[in-house]
Every structure is written in structure tokens, then in C-alpha cells.
N, CA, C and O of each residue as an XYZ file, in Angstrom:
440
protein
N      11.368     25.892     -7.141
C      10.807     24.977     -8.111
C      11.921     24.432     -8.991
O      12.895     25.167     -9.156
N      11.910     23.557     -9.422
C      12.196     22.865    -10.348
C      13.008     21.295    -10.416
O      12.385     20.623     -9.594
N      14.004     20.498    -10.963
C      14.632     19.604    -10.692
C      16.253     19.340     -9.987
O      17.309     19.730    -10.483
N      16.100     18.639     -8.818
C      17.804     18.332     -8.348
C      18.107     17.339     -8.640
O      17.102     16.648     -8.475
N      18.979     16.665     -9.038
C      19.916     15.340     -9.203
C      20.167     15.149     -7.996
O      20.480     16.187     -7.412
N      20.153     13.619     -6.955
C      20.798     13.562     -5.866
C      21.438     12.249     -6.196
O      21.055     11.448     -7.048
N      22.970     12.097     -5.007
C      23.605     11.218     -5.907
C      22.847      9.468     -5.002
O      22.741      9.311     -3.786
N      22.504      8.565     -5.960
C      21.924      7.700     -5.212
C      22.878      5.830     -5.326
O      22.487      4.671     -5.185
N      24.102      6.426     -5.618
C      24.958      5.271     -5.949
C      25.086      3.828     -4.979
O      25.340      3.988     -3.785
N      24.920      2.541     -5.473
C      25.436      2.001     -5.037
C      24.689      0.303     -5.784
O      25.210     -0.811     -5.836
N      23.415      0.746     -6.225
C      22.736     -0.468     -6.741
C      23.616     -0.542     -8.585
O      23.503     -1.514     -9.331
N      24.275      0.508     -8.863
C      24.901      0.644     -9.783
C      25.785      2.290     -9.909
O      25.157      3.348     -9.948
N      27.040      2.226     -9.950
C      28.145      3.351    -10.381
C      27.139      4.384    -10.972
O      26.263      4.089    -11.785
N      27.324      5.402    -10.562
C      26.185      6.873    -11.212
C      24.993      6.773    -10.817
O      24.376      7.742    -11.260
N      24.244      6.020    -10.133
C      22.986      5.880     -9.669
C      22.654      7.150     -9.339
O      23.324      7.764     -8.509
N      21.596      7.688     -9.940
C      20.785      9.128     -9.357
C      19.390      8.903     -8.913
O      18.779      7.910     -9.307
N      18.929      9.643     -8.229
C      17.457      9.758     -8.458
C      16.987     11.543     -8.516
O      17.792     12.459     -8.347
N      15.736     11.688     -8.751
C      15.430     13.136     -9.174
C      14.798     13.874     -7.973
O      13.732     13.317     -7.713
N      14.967     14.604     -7.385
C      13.902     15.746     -6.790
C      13.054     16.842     -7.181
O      13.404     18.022     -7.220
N      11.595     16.253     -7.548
C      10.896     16.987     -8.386
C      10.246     18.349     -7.296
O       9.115     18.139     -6.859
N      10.882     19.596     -6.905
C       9.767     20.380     -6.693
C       9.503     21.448     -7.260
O      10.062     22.053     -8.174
N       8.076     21.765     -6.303
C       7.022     23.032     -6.266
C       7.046     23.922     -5.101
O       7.621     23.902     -4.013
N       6.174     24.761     -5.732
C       5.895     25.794     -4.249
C       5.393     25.091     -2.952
O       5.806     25.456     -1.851
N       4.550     24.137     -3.090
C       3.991     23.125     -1.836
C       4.392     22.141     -1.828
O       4.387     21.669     -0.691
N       4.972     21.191     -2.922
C       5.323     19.856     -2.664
C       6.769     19.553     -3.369
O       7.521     20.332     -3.955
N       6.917     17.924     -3.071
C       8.385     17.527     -3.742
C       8.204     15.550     -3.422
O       7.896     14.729     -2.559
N       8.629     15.675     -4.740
C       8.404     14.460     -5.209
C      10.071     14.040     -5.484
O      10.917     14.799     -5.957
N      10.305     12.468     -5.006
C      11.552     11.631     -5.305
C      11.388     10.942     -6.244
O      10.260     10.476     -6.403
N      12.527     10.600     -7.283
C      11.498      9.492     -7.857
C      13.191      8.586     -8.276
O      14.102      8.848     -9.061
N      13.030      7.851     -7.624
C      14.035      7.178     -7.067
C      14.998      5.683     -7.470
O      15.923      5.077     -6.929
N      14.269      5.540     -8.593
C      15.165      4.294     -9.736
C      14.626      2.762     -8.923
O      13.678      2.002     -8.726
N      16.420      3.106     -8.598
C      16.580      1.403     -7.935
C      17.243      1.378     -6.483
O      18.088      0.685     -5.916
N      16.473      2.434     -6.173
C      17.332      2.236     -4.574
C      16.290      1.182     -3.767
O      16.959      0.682     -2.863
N      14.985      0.673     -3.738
C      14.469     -0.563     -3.257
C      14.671     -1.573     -4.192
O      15.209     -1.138     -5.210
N      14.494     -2.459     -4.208
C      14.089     -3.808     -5.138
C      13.316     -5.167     -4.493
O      13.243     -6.320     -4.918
N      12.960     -4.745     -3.699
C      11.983     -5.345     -3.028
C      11.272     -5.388     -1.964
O      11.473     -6.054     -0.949
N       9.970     -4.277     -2.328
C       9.542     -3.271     -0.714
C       9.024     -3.884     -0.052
O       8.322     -3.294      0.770
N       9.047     -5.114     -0.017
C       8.376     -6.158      1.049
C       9.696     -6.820      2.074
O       9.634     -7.171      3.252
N      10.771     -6.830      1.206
C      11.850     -7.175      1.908
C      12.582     -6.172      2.716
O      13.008     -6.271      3.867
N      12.652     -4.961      1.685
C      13.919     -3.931      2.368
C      13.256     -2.780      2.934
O      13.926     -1.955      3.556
N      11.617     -2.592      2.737
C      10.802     -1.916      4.152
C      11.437     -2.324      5.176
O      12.216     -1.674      5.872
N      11.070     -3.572      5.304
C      11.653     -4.246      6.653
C      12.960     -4.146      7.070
O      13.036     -3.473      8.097
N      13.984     -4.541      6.684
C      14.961     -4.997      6.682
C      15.771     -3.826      5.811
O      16.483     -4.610      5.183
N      16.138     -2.627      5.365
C      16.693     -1.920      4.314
C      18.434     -1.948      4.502
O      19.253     -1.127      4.090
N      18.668     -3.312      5.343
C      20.154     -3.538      5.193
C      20.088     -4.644      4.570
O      20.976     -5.453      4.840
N      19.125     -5.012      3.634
C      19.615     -6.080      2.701
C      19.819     -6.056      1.371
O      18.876     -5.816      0.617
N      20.972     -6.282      0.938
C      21.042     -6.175     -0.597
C      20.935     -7.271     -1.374
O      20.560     -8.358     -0.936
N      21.238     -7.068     -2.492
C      20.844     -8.078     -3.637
C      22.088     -8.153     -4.444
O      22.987     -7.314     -4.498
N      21.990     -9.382     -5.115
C      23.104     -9.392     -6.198
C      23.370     -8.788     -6.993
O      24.446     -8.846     -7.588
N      22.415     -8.000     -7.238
C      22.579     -6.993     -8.647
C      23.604     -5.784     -8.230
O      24.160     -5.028     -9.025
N      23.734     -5.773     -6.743
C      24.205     -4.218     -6.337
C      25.860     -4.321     -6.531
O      26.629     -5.089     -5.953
N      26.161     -3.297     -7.535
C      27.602     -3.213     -7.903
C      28.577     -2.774     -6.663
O      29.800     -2.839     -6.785
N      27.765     -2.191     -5.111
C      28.710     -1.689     -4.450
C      27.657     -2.597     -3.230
O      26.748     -1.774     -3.129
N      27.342     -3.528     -2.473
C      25.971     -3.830     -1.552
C      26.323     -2.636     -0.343
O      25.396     -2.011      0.173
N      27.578     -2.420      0.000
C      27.587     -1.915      1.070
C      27.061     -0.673      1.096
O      26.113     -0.441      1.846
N      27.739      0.571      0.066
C      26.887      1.195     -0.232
C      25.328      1.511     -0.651
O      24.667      2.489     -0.302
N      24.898      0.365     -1.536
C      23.634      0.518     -1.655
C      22.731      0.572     -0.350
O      21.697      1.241     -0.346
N      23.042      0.037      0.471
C      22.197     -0.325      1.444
C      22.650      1.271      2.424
O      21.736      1.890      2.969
N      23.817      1.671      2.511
C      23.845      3.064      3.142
C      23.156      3.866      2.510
O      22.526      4.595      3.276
N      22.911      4.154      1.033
C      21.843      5.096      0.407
C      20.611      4.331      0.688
O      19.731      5.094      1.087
N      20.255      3.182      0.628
C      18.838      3.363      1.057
C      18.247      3.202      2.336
O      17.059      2.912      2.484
N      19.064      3.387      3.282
C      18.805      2.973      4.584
C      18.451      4.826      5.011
O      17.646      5.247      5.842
N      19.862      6.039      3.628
C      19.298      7.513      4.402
C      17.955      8.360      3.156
O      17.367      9.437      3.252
N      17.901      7.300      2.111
C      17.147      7.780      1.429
C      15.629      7.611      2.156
O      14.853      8.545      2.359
N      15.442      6.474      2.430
C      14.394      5.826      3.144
C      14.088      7.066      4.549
O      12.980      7.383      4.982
N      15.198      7.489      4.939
C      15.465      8.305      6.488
C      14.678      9.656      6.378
O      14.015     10.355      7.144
N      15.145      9.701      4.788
C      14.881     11.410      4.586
C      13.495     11.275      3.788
O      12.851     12.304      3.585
N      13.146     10.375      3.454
C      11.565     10.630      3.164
C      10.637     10.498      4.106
O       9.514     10.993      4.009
N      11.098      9.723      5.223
C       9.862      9.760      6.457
C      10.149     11.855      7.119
O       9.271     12.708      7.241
N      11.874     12.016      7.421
C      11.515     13.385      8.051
C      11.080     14.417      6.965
O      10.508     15.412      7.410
N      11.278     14.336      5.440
C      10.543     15.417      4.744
C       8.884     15.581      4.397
O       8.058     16.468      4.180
N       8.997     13.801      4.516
C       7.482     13.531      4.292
C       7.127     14.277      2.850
O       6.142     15.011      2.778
N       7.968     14.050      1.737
C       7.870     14.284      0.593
C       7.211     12.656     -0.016
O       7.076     11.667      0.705
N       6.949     12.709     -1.162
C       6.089     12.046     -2.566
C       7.472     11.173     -2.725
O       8.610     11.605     -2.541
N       7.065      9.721     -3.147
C       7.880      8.865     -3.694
C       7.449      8.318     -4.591
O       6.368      7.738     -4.489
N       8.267      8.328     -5.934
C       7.672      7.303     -7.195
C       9.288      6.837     -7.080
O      10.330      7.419     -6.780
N       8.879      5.288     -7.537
C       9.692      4.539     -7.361
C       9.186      3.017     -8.186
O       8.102      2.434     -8.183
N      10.698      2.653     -8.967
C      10.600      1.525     -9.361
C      10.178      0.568     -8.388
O      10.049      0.799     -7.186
N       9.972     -0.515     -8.964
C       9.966     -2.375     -8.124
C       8.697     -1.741     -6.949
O       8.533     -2.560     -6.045
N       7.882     -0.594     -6.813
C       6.324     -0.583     -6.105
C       5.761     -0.762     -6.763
O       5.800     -0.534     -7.972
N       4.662     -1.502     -5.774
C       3.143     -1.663     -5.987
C       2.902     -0.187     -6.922
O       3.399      0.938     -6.972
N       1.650     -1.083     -7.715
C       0.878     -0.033     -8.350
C       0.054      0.992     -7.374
O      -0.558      0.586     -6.386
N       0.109      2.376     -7.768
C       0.663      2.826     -9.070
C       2.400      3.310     -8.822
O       3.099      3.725     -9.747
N       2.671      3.221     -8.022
C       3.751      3.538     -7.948
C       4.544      4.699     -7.257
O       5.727      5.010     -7.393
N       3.508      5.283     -6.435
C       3.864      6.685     -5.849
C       3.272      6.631     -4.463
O       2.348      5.819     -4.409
N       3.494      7.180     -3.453
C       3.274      7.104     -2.476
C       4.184      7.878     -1.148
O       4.971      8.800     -1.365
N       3.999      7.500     -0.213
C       4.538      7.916      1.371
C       5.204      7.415      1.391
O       5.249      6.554      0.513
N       6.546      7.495      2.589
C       7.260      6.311      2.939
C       6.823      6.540      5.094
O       6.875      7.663      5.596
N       6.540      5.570      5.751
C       6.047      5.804      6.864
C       6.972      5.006      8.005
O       7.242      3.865      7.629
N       7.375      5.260      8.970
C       8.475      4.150      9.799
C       7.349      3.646     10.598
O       6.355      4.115     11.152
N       8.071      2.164     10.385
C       6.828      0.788     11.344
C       7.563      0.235     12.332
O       8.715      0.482     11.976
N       7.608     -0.245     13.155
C       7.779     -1.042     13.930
C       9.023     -0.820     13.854
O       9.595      0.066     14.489
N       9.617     -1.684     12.986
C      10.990     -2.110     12.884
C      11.602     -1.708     11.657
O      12.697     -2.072     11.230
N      11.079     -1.202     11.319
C      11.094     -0.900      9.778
C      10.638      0.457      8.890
O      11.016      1.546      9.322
N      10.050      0.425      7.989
C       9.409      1.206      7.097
C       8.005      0.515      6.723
O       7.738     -0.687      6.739
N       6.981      1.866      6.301
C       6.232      0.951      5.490
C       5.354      1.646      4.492
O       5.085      2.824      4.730
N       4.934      1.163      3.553
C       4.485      2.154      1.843
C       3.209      2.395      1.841
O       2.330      1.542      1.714
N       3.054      3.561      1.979
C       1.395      4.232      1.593
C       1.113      4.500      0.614
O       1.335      5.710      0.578
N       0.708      4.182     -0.389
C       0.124      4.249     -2.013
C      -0.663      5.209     -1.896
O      -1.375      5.339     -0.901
N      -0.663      5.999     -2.847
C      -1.461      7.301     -3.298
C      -2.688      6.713     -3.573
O      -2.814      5.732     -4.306
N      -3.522      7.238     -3.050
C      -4.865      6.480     -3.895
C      -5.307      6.973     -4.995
O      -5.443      8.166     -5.269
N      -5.574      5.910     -5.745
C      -6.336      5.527     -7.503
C      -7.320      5.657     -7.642
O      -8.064      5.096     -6.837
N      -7.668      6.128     -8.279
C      -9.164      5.821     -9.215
C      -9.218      6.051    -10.774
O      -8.446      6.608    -11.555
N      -9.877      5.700    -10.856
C      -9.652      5.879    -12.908
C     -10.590      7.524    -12.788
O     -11.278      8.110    -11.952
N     -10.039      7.771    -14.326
C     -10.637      9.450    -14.678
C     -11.851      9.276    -15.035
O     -12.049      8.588    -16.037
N     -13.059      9.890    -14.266
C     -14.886      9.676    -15.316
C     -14.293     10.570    -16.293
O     -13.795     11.688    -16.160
N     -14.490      9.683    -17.492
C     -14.790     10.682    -18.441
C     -16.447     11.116    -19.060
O     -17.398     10.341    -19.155
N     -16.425     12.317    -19.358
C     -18.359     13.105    -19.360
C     -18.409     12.370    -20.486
O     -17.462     11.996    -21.177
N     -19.906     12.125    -20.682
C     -20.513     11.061    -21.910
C     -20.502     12.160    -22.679
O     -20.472     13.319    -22.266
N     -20.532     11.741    -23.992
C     -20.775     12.849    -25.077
C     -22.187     12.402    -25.868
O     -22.628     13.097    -26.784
């Protein structure tokens, strides 16, 4: 149990993301290694201007992306769909995002 730092550099110098676990599960929760899961599902050799290193960025998210389909661990992650947590699943050619499913809390009438 508890938290790892893994190093997730490349969308910016020091880039981390967290490994949250438990006795049964483990959760990523992963900054800015996507920035656009419609683009880099597909495609996760494409970078963006923002990335201080592209070449690197795209090698961390091409094995970050790698190692959440074989751990089949929990992803929260910036720049997703609401709510923000989910699977990561390999498609076709690509990747693709399973959202945790939502519902709001009943709260008991008083």
C-alpha cells in the first residue's frame, strides 16, 4: 500500500505521475502524459507544442499507455472525458478509454 512517484518526463522537465496502491487495486494518476485522448489513443506518437522534450514525451506515453493495458490498473488523468478515471484498453490500432461509470450519490430524504 501506499504512494510511488514514477518518472513521467517529457511533456515538461520533472514530469511525474503517482501510483496510488492497495491491497486489491492501483490507480495512475497521470498529469500530462495525454493531451488529447481522441488524438493520441490513436496515434500516441504524436506530440504537441507544449512538449519541452516531443521525443521523449511520446516514448513515456507510448510505455505508460503499454503498462496500463498489461496491469490493467485505474487511470485518472488530466485532458479526459468526465469524470476522469477509467481503463486504458488496446483497439485496433491504437488504444481506447473506458470511463468508470457515474452516477450521482441518492442522498436519504430527511
Amino acid at each position: 500500500m501506499g504512494i510511488v512517484a514514477r518518472d513521467t518526463h517529457g511533456h515538461t522537465p520533472g514530469h511525474a505521475s503517482f501510483m496510488l496502491n492497495s491491497d486489491d487495486d492501483a490507480m495512475l494518476v497521470w498529469g500530462d502524459v495525454v493531451h488529447s485522448y481522441g488524438v493520441q489513443f490513436a496515434d500516441p506518437s504524436v506530440a504537441i507544442e507544449f512538449d519541452s522534450d516531443p521525443e521523449q514525451a511520446v516514448h513515456t506515453r507510448e510505455a505508460v499507455l503499454e503498462r496500463a493495458v498489461d496491469e490493467k490498473h485505474w487511470v485518472a488523468g488530466a485532458h479526459m472525458p468526465f469524470p476522469g478515471i477509467g481503463h486504458i484498453v488496446e483497439d485496433e490500432e491504437g488504444y481506447r478509454w473506458l470511463p468508470i461509470e457515474f452516477a450521482p450519490i441518492a442522498r436519504d430524504s430527511e
